[in-house]
ZAVO-478612 format. One record per residue (C-alpha): z, x, y. Coordinates in Angstrom, 2 decimals, padded with zeros to 5 digits. Example, Ala and Ser with C-alpha at 12.3 -4.5 7.8 and 13.67 -1.06 7.14 Angstrom:
2
+---------+---------+---------+
:      c3 :      c1 :      c2 :
+---------+---------+---------+
:  007.80 :  012.30 : -004.50 :
:  007.14 :  013.67 : -001.06 :
+---------+---------+---------+
This chain:
78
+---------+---------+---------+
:      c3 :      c1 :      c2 :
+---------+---------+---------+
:  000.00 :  000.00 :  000.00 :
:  000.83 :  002.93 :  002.57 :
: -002.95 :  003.66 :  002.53 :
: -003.90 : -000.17 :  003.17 :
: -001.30 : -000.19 :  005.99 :
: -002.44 :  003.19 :  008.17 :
:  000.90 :  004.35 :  008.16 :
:  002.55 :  006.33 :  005.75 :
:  005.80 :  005.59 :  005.11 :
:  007.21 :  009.05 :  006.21 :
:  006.02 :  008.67 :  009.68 :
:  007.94 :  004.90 :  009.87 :
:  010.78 :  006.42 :  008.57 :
:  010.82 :  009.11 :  011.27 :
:  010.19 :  006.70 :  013.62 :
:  012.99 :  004.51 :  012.74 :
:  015.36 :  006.94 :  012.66 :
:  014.73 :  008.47 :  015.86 :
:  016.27 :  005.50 :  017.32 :
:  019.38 :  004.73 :  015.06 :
:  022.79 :  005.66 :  016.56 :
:  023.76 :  006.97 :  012.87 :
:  022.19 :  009.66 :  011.27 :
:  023.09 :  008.51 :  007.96 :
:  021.70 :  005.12 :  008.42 :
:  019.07 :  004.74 :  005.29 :
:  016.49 :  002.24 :  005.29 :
:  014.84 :  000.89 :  002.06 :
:  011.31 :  001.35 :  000.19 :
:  010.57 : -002.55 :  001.34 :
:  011.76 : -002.16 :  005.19 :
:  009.71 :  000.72 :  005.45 :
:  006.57 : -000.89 :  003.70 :
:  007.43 : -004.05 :  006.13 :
:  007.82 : -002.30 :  009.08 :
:  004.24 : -000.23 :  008.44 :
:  002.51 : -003.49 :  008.14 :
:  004.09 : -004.85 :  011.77 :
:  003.07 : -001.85 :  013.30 :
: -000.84 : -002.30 :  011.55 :
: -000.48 : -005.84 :  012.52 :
:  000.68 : -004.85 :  016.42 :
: -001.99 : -002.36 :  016.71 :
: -004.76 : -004.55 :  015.43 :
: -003.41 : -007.18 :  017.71 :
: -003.66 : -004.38 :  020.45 :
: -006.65 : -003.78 :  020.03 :
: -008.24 : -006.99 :  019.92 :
: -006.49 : -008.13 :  023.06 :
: -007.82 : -004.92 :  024.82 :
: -011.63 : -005.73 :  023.49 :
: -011.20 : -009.24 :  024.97 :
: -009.34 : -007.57 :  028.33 :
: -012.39 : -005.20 :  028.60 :
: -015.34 : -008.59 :  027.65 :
: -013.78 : -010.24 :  030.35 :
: -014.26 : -007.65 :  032.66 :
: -017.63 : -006.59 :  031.51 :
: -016.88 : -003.28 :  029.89 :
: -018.65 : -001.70 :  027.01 :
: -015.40 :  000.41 :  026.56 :
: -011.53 : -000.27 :  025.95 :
: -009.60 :  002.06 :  028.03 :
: -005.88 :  002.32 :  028.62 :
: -006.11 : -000.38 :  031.62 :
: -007.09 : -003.06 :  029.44 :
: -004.17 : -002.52 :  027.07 :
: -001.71 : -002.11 :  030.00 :
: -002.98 : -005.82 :  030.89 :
: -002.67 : -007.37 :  028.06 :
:  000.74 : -005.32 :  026.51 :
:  003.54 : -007.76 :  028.69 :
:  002.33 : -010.84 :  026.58 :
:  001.52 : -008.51 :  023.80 :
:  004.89 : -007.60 :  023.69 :
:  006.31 : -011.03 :  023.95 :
:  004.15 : -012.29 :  021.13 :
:  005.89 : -010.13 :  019.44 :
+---------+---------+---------+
């Protein structure tokens, strides 16, 4: 599944942990594989919004401005 999702599992965990108050904290094989598929799901999402963002203002390329447009209801979608 780590291949399906884009993320490897390693590079969630890292990411988790980089923002837990307790080292020791330990997440489990099926938060990691859950949280890898929100983050392929947010990107994707992200990326859709910003090819819509960039239509709208006929663009034939997504740059960061688009996806700083659409990333406050991006964010509160999710």
């Amino acid at each position: 599944m780590e291949e399906a999702s884009g993320f490897r599992k390693e590079l969630v965990s890292k990411l988790l942990h980089l923002h837990f108050r307790d080292c020791k904290t330990k997440v489990s094989g099926d938060a990691l594989q859950l949280m890898a598929e929100l983050l392929r799901i947010f990107v994707l999402e992200a990326a859709a919004r910003g090819v819509c963002q960039a239509q709208a203002e006929d663009l034939d390329v997504v740059d960061v401005d688009q996806l700083e447009k659409v990333l406050p209801q991006l964010l509160l979608d999710f």
